[in-house]
C-alpha positions in Angstrom: 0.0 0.0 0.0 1.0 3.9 -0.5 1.7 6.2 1.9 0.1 9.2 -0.5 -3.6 10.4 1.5 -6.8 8.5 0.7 -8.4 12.1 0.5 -7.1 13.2 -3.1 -7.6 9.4 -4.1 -11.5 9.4 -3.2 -12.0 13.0 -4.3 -10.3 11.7 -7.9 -12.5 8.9 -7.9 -15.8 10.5 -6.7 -15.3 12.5 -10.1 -15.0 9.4 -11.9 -18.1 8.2 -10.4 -20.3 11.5 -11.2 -19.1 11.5 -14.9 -20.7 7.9 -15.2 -24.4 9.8 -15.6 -23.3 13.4 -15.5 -21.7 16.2 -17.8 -19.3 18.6 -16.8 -18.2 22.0 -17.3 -15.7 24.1 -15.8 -16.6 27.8 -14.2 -13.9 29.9 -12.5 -14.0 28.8 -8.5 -15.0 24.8 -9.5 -16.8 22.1 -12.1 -20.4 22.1 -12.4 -21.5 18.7 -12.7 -24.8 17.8 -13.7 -27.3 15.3 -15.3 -30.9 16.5 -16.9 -32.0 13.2 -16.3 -31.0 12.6 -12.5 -31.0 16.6 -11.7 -33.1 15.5 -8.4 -30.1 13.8 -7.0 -27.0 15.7 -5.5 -24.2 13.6 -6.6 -25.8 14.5 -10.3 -26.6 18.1 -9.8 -23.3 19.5 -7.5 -20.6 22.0 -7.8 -17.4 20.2 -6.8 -13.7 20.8 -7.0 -14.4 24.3 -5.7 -11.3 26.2 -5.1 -11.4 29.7 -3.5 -8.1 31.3 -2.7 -9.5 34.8 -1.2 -13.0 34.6 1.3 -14.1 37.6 -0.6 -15.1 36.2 -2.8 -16.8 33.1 -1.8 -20.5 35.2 -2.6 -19.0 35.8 -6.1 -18.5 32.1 -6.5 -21.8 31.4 -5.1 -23.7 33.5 -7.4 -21.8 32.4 -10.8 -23.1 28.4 -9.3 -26.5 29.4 -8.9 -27.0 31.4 -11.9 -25.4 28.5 -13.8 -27.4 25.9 -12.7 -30.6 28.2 -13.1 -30.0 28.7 -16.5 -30.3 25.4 -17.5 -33.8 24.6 -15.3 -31.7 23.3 -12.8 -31.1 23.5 -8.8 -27.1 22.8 -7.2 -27.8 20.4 -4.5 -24.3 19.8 -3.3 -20.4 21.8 -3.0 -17.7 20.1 -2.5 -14.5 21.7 -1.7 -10.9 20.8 -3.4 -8.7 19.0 -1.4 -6.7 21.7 0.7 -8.8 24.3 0.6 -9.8 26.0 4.0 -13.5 25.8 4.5 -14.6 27.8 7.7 -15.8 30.9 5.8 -17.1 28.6 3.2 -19.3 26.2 5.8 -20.7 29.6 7.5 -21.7 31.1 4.1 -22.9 28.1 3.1 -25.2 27.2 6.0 -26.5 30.6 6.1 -28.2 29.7 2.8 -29.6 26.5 3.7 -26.7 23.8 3.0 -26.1 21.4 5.6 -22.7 20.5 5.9 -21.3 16.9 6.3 -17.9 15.7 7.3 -16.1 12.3 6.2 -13.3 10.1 7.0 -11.2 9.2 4.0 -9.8 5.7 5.0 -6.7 3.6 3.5 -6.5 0.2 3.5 -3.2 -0.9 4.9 -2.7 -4.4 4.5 -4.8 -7.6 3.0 -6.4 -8.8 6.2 -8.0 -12.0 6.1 -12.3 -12.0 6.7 -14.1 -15.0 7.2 -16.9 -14.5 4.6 -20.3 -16.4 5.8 -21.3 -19.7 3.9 -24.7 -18.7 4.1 -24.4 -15.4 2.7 -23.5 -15.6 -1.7 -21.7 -12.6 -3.1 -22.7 -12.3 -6.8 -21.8 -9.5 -9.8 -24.8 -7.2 -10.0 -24.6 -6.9 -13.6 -26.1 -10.4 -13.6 -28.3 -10.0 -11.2 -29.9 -6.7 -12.0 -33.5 -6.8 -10.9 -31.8 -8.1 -6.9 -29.3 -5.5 -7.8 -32.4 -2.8 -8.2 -34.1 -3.8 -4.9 -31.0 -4.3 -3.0 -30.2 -0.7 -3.4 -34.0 0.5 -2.7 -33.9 -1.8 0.3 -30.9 0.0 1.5 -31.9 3.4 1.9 -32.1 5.0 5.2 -35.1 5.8 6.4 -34.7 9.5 6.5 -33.4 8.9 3.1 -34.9 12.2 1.3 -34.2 11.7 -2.1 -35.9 9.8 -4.8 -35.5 6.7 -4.1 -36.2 5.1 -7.8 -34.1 7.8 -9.1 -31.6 6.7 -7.2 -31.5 2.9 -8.0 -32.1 3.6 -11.5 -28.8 6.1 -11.7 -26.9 2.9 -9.6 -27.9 0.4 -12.4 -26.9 2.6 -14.9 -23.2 2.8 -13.9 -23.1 -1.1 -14.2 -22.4 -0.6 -17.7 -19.1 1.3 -16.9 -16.7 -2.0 -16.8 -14.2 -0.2 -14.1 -17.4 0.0 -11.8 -17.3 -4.0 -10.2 -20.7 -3.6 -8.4 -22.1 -6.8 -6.3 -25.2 -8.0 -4.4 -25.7 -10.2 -1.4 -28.2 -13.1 -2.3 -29.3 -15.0 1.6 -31.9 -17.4 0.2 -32.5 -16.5 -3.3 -33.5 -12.8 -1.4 -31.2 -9.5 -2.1 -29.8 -8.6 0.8 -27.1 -5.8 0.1 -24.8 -4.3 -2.0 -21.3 -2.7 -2.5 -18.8 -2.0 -5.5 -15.2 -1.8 -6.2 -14.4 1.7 -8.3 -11.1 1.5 -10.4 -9.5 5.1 -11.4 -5.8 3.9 -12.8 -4.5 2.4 -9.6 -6.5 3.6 -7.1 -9.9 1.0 -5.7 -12.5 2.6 -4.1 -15.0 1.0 -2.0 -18.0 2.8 -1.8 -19.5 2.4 1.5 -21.5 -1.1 1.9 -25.0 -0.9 2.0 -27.5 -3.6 4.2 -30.8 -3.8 3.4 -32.9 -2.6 6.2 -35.1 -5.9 7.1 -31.6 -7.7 7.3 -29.2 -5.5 9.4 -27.0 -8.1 10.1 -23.1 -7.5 10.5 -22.5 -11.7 8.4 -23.9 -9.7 5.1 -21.4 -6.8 5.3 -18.6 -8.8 6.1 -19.6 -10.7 3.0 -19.9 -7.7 0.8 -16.4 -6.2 2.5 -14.3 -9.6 1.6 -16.0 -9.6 -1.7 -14.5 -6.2 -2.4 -11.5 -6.5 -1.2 -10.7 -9.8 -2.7 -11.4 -8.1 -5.9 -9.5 -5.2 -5.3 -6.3 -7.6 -4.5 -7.0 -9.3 -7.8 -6.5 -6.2 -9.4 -3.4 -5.0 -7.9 -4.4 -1.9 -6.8 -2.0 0.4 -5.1 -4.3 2.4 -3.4 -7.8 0.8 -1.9 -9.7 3.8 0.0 -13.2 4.2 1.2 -15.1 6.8 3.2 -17.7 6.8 6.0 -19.6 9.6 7.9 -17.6 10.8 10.9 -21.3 9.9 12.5 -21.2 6.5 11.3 -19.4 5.3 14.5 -20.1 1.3 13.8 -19.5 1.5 10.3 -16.0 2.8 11.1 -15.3 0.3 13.3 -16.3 -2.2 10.8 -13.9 -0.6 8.3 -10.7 -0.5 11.7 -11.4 -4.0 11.4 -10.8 -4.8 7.8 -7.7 -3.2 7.8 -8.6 0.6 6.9 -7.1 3.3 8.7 -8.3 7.1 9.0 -6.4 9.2 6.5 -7.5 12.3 6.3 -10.8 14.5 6.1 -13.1 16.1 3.9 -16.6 18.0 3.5 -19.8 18.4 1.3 -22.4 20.5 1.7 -25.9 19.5 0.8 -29.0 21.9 0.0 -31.2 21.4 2.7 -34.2 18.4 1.4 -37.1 21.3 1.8 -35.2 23.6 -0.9 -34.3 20.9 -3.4 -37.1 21.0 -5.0 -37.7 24.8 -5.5 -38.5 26.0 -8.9 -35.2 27.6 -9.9 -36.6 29.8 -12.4 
């Protein structure tokens, strides 16, 4: 494994993974990224990169986004800043205009550890197993989950076509059960976070899903195998401590809070 910060290597990949379903174009302070089709969900409709060297002129920034996205019938439901770039004035501009600011741990994997995957628990490809694949991912959603949810699953399915995006399902008698994937940018893997279905919280299925992945990603001979979790998601990170990841940096989005997402931009 390398020594260089899981932080760029997600950020580098999380780009990877929006141009999948989404366009891009570049305006002075970041890239808008952004999808007609799937405009209703944040990682499609998001300003991201966003480099601002002087605090004065964060507004400036702001209003080029907005004005942007308007244009084109479209609302900017997430910013996500460069790596390095300070973010205090940033997170109170940002939250006075209704963004709700999340912070994540950017994790490394640091050796290949050895998980016992459960006999009773079959790891398959999802792009043979598409219908499961569909309902895993609509079974997995949070409760508070307040986005739309067949948008969603339907923008997931459609990156199975991408052949550097290894996604997989959990089958536990014939029933879907969860899901995870493996992202390859050059030689960096990233794991995107692992995903129970909510009637089958059980810790066998991600440990399944988890040595699934990372069995794949040593296959592959990636250099670099990062994933991220919430700094809320306390048991998820201890899941992750456990497979061998280690914290390795931090970094922020902010989210336009779920009662303005679906104001009329015009």
């Amino acid at each position: 494994m390398t020594e260089r910060s899981a932080v760029g290597a997600v950020l580098r990949v999380e780009q990877a993974y929006g141009l999948q379903v989404c366009e891009k174009e570049t305006l002075d302070y970041g890239i808008a990224y952004y999808s007609e089709r799937f405009a209703r969900l944040p990682e499609c409709c998001q300003f991201r990169e966003v480099l601002i060297e002087d605090a004065a002129k964060i507004g400036r920034a702001f209003d080029q986004a907005e004005q942007w996205f308007t244009e084109r019938g479209m609302t900017c439901l997430r910013w996500v800043p460069a790596d390095g770039m300070p973010t205090a004035e940033l997170t109170d501009f940002l939250t006075e205009r209704g963004f709700q600011k999340t912070e994540f741990i950017a994790m490394t994997l640091t050796g290949w550890p050895k998980l016992e995957a459960p006999a009773d628990v079959r790891v398959l490809p999802a792009r043979a197993m598409r219908a499961a694949f569909r309902r895993a991912v609509a079974d997995s959603l949070p409760p508070d989950w307040q986005g739309p949810s067949e948008l969603f699953s339907e923008a997931c399915e459609e990156r199975l076509d991408d052949a550097p995006f290894d996604a997989f399902v959990a089958m536990i008698e014939n029933e879907p059960a969860g899901w995870g994937a493996l992202h390859q940018v050059g030689d960096i893997g990233r794991l995107t976070p692992i995903a129970v279905s909510r009637a089958c919280k059980e810790r066998r299925v991600e440990t399944a899903l988890l040595a699934h992945g990372l069995a794949l990603a040593k296959r592959l001979m990636l250099k670099i195998v990062c994933t991220t979790v919430a700094e809320s998601e306390t048991e998820k990170f201890s899941s992750l401590e456990r497979a061998g990841f280690v914290p390795d940096g931090r970094f922020v989005q902010y989210d336009r809070a779920a009662g303005d997402r679906d104001a009329d931009p015009s």
